[in-house]
N, CA, C and O atoms as CSV, one atom per row, in Angstrom:
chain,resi,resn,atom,element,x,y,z
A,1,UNK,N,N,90.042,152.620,119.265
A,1,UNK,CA,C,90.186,153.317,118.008
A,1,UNK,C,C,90.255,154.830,118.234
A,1,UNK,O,O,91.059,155.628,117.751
A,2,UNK,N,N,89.089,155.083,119.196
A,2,UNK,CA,C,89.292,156.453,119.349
A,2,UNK,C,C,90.485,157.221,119.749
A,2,UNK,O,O,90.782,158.306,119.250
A,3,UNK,N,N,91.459,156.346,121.080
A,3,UNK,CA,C,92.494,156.520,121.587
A,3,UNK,C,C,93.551,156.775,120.273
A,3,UNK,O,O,94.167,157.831,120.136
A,4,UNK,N,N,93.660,155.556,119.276
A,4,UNK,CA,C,94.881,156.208,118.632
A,4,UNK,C,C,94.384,157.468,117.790
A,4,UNK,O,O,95.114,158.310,117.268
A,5,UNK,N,N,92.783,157.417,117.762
A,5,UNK,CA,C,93.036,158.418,116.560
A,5,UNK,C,C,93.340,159.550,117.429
A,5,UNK,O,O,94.174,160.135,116.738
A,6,UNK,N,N,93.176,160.415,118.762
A,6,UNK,CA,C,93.613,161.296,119.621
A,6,UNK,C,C,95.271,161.426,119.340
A,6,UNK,O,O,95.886,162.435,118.993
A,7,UNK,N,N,95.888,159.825,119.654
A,7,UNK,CA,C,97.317,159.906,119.727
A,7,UNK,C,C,98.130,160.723,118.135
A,7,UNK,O,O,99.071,161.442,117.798
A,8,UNK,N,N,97.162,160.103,117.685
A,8,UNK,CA,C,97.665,160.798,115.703
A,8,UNK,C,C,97.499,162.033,115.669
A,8,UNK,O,O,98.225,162.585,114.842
A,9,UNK,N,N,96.565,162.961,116.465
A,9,UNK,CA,C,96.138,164.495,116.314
A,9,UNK,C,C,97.742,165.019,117.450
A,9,UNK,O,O,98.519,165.893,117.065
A,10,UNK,N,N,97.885,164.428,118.514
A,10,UNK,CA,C,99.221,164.734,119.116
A,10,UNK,C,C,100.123,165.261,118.201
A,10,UNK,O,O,100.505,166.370,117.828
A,11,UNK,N,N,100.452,163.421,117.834
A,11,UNK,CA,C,102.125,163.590,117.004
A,11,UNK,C,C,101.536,164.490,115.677
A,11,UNK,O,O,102.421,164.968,114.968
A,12,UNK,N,N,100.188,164.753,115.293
A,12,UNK,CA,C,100.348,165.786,113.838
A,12,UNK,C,C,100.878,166.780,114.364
A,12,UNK,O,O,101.855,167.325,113.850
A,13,UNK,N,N,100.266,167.237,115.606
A,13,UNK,CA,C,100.453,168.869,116.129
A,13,UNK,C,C,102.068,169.028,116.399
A,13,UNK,O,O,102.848,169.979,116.361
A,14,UNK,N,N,102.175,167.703,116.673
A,14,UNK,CA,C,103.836,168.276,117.387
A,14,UNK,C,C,104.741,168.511,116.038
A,14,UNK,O,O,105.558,169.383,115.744
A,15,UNK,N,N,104.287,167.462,115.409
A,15,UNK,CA,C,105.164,167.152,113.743
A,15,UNK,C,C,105.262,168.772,112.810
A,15,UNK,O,O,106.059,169.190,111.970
A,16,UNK,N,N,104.256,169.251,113.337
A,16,UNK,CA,C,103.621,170.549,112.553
A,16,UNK,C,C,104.855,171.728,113.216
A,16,UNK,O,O,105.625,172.458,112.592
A,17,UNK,N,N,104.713,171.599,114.346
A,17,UNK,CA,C,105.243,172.257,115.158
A,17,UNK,C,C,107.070,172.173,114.997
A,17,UNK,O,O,107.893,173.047,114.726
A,18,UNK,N,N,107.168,171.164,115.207
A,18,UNK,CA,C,109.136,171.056,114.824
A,18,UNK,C,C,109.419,171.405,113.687
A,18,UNK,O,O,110.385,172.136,113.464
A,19,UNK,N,N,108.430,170.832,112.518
A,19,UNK,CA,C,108.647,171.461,111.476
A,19,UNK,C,C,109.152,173.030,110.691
A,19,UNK,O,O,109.949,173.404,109.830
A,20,UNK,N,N,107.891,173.742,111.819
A,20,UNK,CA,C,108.482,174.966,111.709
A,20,UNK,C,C,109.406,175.340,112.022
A,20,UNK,O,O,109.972,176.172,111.313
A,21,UNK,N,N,110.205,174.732,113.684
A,21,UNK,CA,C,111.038,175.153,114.373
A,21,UNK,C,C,111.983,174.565,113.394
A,21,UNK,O,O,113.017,175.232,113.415
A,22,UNK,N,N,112.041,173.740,112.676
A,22,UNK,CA,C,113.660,173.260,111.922
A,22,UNK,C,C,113.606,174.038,110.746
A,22,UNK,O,O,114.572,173.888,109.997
A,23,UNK,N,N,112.284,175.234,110.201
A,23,UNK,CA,C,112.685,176.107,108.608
A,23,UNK,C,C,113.022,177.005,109.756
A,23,UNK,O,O,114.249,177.064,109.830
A,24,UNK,N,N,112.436,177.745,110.704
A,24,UNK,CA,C,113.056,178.527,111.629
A,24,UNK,C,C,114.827,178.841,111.425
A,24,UNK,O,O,115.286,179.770,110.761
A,25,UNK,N,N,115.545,177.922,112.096
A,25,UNK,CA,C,116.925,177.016,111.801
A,25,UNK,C,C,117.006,177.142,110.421
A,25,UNK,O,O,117.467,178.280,110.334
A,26,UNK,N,N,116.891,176.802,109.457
A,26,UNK,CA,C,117.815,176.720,108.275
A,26,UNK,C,C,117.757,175.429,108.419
A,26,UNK,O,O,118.967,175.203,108.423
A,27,UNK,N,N,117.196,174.270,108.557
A,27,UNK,CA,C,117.264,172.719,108.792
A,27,UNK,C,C,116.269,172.182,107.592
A,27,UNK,O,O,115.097,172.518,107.420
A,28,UNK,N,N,117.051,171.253,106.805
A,28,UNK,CA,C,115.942,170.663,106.022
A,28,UNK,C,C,114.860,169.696,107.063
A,28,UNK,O,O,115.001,169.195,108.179
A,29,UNK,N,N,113.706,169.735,106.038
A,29,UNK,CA,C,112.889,168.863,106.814
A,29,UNK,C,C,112.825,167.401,105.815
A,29,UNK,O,O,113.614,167.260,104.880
A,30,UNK,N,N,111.947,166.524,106.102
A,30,UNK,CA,C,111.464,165.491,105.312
A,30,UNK,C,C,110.939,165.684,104.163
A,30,UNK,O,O,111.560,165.335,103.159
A,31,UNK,N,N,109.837,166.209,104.080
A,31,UNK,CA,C,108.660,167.006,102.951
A,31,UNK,C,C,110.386,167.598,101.939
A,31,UNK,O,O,110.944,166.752,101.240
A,32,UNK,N,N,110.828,168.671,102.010
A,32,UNK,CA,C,112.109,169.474,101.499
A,32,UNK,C,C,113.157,168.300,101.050
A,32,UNK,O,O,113.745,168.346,99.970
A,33,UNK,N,N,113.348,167.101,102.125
A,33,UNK,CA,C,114.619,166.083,101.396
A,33,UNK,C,C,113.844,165.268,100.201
A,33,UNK,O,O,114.087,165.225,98.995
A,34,UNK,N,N,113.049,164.778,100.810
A,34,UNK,CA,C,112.125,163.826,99.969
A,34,UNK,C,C,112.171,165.033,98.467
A,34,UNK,O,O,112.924,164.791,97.523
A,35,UNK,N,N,111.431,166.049,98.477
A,35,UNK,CA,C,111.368,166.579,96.731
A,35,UNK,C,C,112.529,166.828,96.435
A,35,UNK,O,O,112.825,166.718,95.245
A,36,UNK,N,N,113.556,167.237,97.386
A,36,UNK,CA,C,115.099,167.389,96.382
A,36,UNK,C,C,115.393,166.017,96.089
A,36,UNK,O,O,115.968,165.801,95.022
A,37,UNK,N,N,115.131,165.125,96.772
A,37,UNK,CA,C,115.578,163.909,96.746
A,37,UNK,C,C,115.263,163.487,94.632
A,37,UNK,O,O,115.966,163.394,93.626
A,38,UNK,N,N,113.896,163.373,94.968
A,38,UNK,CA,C,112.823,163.040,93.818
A,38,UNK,C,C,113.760,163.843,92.681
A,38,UNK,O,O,114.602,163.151,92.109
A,39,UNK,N,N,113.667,165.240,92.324
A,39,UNK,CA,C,114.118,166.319,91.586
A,39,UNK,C,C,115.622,166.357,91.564
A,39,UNK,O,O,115.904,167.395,90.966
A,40,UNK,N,N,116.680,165.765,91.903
A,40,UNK,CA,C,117.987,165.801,92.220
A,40,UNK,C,C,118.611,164.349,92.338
A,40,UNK,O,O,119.766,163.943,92.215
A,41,UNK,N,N,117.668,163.858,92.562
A,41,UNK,CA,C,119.190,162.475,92.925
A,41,UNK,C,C,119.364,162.350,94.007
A,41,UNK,O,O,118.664,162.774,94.927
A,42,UNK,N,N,120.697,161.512,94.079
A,42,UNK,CA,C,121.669,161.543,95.242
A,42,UNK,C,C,122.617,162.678,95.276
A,42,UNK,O,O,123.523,162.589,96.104
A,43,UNK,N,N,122.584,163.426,94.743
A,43,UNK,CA,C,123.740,164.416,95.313
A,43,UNK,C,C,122.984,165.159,96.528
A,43,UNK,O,O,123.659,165.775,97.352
A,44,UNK,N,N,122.225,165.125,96.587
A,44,UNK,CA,C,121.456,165.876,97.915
A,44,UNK,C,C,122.268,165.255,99.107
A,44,UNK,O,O,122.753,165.825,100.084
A,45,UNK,N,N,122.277,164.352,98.867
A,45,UNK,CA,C,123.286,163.967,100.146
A,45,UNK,C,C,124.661,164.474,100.614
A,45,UNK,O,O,125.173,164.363,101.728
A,46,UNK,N,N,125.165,165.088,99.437
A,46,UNK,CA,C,126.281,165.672,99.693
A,46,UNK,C,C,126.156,166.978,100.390
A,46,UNK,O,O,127.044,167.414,101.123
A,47,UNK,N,N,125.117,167.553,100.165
A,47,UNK,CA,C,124.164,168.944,99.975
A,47,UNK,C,C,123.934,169.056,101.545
A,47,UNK,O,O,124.276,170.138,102.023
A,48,UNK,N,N,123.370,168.046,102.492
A,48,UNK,CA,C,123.162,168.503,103.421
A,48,UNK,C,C,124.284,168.496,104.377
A,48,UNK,O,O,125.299,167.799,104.370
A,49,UNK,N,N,123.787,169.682,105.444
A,49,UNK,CA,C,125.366,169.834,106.750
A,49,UNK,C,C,124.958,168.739,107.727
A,49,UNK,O,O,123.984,167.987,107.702
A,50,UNK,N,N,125.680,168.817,108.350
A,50,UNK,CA,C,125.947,167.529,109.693
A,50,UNK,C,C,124.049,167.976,110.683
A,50,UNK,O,O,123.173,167.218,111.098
A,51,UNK,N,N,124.124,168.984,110.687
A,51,UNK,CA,C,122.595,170.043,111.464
A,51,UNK,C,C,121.281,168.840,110.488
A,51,UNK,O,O,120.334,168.310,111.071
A,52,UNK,N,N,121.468,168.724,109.530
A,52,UNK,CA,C,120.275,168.070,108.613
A,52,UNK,C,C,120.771,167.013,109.159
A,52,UNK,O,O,120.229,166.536,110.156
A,53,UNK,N,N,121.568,166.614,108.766
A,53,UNK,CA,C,121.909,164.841,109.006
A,53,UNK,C,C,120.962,164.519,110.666
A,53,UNK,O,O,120.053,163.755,110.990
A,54,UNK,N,N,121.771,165.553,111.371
A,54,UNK,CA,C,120.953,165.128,112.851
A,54,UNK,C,C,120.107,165.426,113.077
A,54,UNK,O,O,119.684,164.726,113.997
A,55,UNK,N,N,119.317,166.275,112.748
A,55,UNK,CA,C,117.699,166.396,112.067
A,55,UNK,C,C,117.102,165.468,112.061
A,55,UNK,O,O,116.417,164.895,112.909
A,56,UNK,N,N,117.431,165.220,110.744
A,56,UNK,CA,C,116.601,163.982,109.710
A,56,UNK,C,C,116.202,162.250,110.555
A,56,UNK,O,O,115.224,161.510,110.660
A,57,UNK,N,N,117.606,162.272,110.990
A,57,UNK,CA,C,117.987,160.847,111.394
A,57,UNK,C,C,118.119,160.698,112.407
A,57,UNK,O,O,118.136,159.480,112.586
A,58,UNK,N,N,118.264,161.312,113.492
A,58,UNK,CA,C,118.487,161.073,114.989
A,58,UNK,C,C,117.095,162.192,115.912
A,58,UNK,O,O,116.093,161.698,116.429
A,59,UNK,N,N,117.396,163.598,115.902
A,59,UNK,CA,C,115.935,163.820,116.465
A,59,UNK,C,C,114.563,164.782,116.252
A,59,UNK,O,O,113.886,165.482,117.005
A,60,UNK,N,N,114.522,164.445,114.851
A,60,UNK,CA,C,113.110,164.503,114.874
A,60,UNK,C,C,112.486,162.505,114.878
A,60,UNK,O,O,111.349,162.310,115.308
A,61,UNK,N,N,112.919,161.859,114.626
A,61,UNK,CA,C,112.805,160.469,114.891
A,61,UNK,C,C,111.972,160.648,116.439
A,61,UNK,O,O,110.808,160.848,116.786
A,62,UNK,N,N,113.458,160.425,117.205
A,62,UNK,CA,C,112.901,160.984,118.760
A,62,UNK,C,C,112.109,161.464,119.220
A,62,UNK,O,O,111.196,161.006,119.907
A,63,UNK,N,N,112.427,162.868,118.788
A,63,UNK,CA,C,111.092,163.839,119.266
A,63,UNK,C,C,109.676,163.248,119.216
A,63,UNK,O,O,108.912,163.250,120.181
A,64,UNK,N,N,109.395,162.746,118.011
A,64,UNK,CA,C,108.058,162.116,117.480
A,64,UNK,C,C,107.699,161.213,118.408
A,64,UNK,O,O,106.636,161.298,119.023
A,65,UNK,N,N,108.901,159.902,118.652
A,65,UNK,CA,C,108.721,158.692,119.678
A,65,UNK,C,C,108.185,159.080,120.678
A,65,UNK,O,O,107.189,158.600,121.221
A,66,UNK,N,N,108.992,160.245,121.085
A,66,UNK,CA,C,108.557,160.762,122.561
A,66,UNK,C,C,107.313,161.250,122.546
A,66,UNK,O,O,106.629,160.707,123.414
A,67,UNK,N,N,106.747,162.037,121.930
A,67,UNK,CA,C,105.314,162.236,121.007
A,67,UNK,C,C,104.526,161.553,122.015
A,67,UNK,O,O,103.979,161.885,123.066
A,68,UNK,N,N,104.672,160.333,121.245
A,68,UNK,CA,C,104.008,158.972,120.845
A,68,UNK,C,C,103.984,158.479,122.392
A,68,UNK,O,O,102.930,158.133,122.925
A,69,UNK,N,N,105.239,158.475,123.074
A,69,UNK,CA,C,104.696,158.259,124.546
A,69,UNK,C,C,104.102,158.908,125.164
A,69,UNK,O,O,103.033,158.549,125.659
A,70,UNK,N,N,104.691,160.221,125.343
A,70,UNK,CA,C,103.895,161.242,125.914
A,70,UNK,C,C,102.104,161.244,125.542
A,70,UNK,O,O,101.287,161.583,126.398
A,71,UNK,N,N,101.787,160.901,124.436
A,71,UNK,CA,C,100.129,160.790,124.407
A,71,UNK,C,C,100.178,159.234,124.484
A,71,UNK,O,O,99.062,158.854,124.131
A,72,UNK,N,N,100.684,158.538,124.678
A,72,UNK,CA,C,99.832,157.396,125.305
A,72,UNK,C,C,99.456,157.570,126.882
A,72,UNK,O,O,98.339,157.337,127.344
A,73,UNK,N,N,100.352,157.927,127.472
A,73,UNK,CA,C,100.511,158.258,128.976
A,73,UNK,C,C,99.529,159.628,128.914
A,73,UNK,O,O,99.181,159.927,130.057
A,74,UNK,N,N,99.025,160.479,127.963
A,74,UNK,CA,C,98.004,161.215,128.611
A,74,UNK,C,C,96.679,160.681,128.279
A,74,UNK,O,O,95.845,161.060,129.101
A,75,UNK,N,N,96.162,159.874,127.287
A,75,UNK,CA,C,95.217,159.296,126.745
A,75,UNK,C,C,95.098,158.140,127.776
A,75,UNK,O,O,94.044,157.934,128.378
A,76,UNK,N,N,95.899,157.606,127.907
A,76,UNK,CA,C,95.761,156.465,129.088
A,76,UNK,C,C,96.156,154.951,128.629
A,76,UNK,O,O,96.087,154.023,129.435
């Protein structure tokens, strides 16, 4: 138990961390699609550039996974 809860303080820190690096960028994040989403509809989809799309859906996904290995392999 203790192990994942370590692994969850990882991926928060890292999650915290890209986060910034993608408002850094001009990149929507999750938190930002999700309330336009809520407040807007579907046209948000039209709304974002190809940079969000690969964001959203390809690597911050990743990044996180990798996260997720990377602290299993240091936790043990």
């Amino acid at each position: 138990m203790v192990k994942i809860y370590f692994i969850g303080l990882i991926i928060l820190v890292v999650a915290i961390f890209l986060n910034i690096l993608a408002n850094k960028f001009n990149i929507i994040g999750w938190y930002d699609f999700l309330t336009r989403w809520v407040n807007e509809g579907r046209v948000i989809f039209s709304q974002l550039t190809w940079k969000d799309y690969l964001w959203l859906f390809i690597l911050y996904p990743f990044l996180l996974g990798l996260t997720c290995n990377w602290g299993l392999k240091l936790i043990g």
